[in-house]
N, C-alpha and C positions, 0 to 999 in steps of 0.2 A: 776862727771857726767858719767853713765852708757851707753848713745848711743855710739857708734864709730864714730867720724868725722875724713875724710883724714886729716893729719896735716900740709896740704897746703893749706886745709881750714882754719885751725887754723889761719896760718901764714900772712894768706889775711885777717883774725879779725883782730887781732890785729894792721895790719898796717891801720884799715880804724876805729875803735873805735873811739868814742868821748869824749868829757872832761868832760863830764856832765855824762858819761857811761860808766865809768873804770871799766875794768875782769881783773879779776888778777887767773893769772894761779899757784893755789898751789901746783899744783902737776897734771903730766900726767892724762889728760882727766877727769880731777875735775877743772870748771870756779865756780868762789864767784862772788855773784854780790857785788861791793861795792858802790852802792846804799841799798843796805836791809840786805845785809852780808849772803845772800841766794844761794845753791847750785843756775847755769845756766844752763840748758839744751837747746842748740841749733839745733833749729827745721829747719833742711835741707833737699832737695830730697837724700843724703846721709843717714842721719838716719832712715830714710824708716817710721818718722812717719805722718800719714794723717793730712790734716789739717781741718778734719770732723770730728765734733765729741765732741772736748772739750767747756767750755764757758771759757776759761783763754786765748786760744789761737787761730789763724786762723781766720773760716770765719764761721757765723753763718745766717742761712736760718730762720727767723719768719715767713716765707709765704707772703712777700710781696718786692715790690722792690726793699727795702732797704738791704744790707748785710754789718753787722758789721762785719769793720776787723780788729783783735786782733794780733799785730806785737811784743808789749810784754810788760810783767808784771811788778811788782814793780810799788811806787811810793817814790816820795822825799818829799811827806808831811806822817804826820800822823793821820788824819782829824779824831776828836771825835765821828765822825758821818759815817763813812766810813761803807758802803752795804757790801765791802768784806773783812773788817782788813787789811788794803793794809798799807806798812810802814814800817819801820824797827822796830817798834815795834808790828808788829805780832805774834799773840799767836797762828795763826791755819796755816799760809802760810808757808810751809817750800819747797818750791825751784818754782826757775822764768823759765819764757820760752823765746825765743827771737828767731823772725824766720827767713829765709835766703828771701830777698825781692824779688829775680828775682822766688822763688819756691813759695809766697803767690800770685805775681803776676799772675803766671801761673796759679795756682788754681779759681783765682776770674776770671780768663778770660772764664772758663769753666764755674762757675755759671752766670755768666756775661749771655755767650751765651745764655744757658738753660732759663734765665731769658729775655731775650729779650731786648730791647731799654728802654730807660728812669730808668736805673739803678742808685740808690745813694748807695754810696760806702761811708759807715760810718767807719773813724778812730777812734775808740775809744780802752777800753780795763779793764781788774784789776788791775789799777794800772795809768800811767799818758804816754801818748800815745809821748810825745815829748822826752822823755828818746831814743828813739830807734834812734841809732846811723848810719842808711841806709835812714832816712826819705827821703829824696831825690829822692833816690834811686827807692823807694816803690812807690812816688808819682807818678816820670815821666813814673812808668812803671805800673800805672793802670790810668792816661792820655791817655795812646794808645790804652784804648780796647773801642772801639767803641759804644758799648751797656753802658756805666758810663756816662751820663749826667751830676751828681751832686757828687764831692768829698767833705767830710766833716771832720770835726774832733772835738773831744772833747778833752779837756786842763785844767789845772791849770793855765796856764800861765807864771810862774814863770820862765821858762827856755828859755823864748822866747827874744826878742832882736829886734833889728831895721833890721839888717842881715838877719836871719833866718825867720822875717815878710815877708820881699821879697821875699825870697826862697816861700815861701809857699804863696804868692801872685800870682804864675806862676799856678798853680795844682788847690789850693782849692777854692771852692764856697762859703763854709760857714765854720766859728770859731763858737762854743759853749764855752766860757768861764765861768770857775766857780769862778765868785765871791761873796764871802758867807756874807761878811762885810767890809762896809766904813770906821768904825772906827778899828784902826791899832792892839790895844788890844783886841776888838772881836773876830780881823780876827786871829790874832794868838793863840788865846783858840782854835778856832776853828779847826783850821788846825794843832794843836796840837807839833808845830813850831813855830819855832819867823820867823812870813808871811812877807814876803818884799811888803809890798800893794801897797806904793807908785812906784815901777817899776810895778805892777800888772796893776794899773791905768794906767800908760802912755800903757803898752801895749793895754790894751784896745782902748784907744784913735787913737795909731797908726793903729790897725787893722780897727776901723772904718772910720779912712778916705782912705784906703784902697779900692782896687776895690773888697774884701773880705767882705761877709757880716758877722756881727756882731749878735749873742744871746749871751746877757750874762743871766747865769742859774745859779743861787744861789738854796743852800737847806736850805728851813726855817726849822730851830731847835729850835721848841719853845724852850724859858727859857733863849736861848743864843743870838739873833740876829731878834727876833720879831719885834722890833724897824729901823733894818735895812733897810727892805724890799722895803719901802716906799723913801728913800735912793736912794736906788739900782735902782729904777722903775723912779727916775727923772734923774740918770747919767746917765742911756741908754740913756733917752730920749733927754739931752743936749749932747751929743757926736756923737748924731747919728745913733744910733745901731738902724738894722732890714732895709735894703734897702727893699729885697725881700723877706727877712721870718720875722718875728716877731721879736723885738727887746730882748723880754724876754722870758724866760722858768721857770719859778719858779717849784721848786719841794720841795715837803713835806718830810720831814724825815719819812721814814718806815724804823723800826726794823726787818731787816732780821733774819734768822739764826744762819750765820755765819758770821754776820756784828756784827758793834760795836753798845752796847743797849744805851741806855739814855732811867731815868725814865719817863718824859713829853713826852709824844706824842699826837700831834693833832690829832680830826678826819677829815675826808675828808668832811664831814659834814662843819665846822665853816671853814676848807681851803678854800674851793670854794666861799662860802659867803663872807671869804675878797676879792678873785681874784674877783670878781663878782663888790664889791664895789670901788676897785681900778681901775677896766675896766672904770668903770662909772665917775671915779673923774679925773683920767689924760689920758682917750680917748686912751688906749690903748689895744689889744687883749691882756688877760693874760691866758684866759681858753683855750687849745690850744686843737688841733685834728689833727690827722695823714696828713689830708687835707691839712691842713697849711705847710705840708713842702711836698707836692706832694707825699706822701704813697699814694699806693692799692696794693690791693693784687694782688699774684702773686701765681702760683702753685709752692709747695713747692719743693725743690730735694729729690727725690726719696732716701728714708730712707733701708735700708736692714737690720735695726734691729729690733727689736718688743721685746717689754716688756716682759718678763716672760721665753724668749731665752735662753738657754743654754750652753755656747760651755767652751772651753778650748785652752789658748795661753798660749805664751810665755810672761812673764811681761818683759816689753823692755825699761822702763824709773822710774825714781819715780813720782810723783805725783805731786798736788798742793798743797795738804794738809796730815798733818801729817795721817801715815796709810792707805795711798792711793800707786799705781803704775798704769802705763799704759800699755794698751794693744793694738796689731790691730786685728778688727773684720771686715772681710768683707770691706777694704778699711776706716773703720773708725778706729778713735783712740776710746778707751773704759775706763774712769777711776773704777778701780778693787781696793777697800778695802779688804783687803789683808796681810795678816803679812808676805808673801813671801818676798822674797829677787829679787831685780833684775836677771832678765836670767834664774828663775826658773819658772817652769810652775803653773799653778792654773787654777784651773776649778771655773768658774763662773755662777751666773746667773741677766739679765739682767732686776734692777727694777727699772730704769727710761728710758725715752726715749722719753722725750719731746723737739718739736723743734730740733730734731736734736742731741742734746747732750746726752751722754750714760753715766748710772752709773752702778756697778755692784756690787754685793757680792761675797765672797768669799764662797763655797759650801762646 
């Protein structure tokens, strides 16, 4: 790892890690995660990097109330169908981020402000948001800002427990659980893992009789779990799931980029025409709208970078993806493709900058 952390910070990792979230230190100011076996670069107000700017890490502004915040990467499945190759079988991710909670805290409390009253504060991330060994931490300390109405999170579930349902029965409003298949052999193609479903299930079940409300959010893959669906749409419905938001979220597999492909893909076309026909057969919302979980918009935070920008930094971290480093621009983090080496400088220019997130070329 190429930032500097004091190594009393070090010393307070290690004594607060998790068992589900072992660093092993190979060597001075180099962390492996051994979840994905991926260089760790810990995002602290010591390594001076923002937490504006990336989509792997931090906090991300879409222009509305909602702000996803991203604590850190890695996951412990390896799901066929994965938007970003997340898994220790990744061909394109080569190093994770994990941030320091009282410094993400601080940051949301600033867009919190900016953002005014009736804030939902999304746990999510690239990768499985229960990995992050501060949960706690994170939780009770974006409970205190005023302006967060609604804490949420999204999960595999797999790492959760009777314990840690409680813990996180004090903080959160809503679980997004992704369960992709009932049957046990599905679920494990899918997840690209042999899936512990039956602990998936009870967790399920504990979270809904919980004073946490319950969506469970499967990704239909046709070819893989077609059959499930219908499944899935009656075990919400007998357990309970959806006090106050919708019990289900179903999402259609899209082949991203840099996600993992599969030849079948639906169109949005026949998708909507099942949810359509499933709404009508077991009386349940399945076509869902931002409305449904209390979104509007919101004015965005004021961006200081603009497309087409020019400048020149210091590369101060590696990246998320092979051939990448990061930069700061203006209070934002900047990912710079780049053959430079960390600590050396590169002159960039700036050709994404949607949402908030910044990508650069190397000039």
């Amino acid at each position: 790892m190429e930032v500097r952390i004091p190594i009393q910070h070090y010393r307070k990792l290690v004594r607060r890690h998790s068992k589900e979230y072992i660093i092993s230190f190979a060597e001075p100011r180099r962390v492996i995660s051994h979840v994905t076996g991926r260089n760790l670069v810990f995002v602290t107000r010591e390594s001076g990097i923002p937490l504006l700017g990336h989509a792997a890490f931090g906090l991300i502004d879409r222009g509305t109330n909602l702000i996803q915040v991203r604590c850190v990467t890695g996951c412990n499945l390896n799901c066929i169908f994965c938007s970003v190759d997340e898994g220790r079988r990744s061909k394109t991710r080569a190093t994770d981020y994990i941030v320091e909670p009282e410094y993400l805290v601080e940051k949301l409390r600033e867009v919190a402000e900016f953002k005014g009253m009736g804030v939902e504060a999304h746990i999510d991330g690239q990768g499985e948001p229960t990995l992050y060994p501060y949960m706690e931490e994170l939780l009770e300390g974006i409970s205190k800002i005023k302006q967060v109405s609604v804490i949420s999170m999204q999960t595999n579930g797999t790492l959760l427990d009777e314990e840690r349902i409680n813990m996180l029965e004090k903080y959160v409003t809503r679980i997004n659980l992704s369960i992709n298949a009932l049957d046990e052999r599905k679920a494990s193609r899918l997840a690209g893992i042999k899936y512990p479903l039956q602990k998936v299930i009870e967790v399920a079940k504990m979270i809904a009789e919980s004073k946490m409300d319950l969506l469970i959010a499967p990704v239909w893959v046709p070819g893989y779990n077609d059959d499930e669906m219908e499944r899935i749409i009656q075990f919400a419905l007998e357990i309970g799931a959806g006090k106050r938001y919708p019990p289900l979220g179903i999402q259609k597999y899209i082949p991203y980029r840099y996600g993992r492909k599969l030849k079948k893909v639906m169109n949005f076309r026949e998708f909507y025409s099942r949810l359509a026909k499933w709404e009508e057969e077991y009386g349940v919302k399945l076509i869902l709208t931002p409305e449904d979980f209390g979104m509007e918009k919101r004015p965005r935070i004021p961006q200081p970078i603009r497309k087409g920008e020019r400048f020149k930094a210091r590369l101060i971290a590696e990246g998320r993806m092979y051939g990448e480093k990061l930069a700061i621009v203006r209070d934002r983090v900047v990912t710079v493709r780049s053959r430079k080496r960390v600590g050396e400088f590169a002159a960039f220019e700036i050709v994404r900058a949607h949402d908030g997130i910044f990508l650069a070329e190397e000039l």
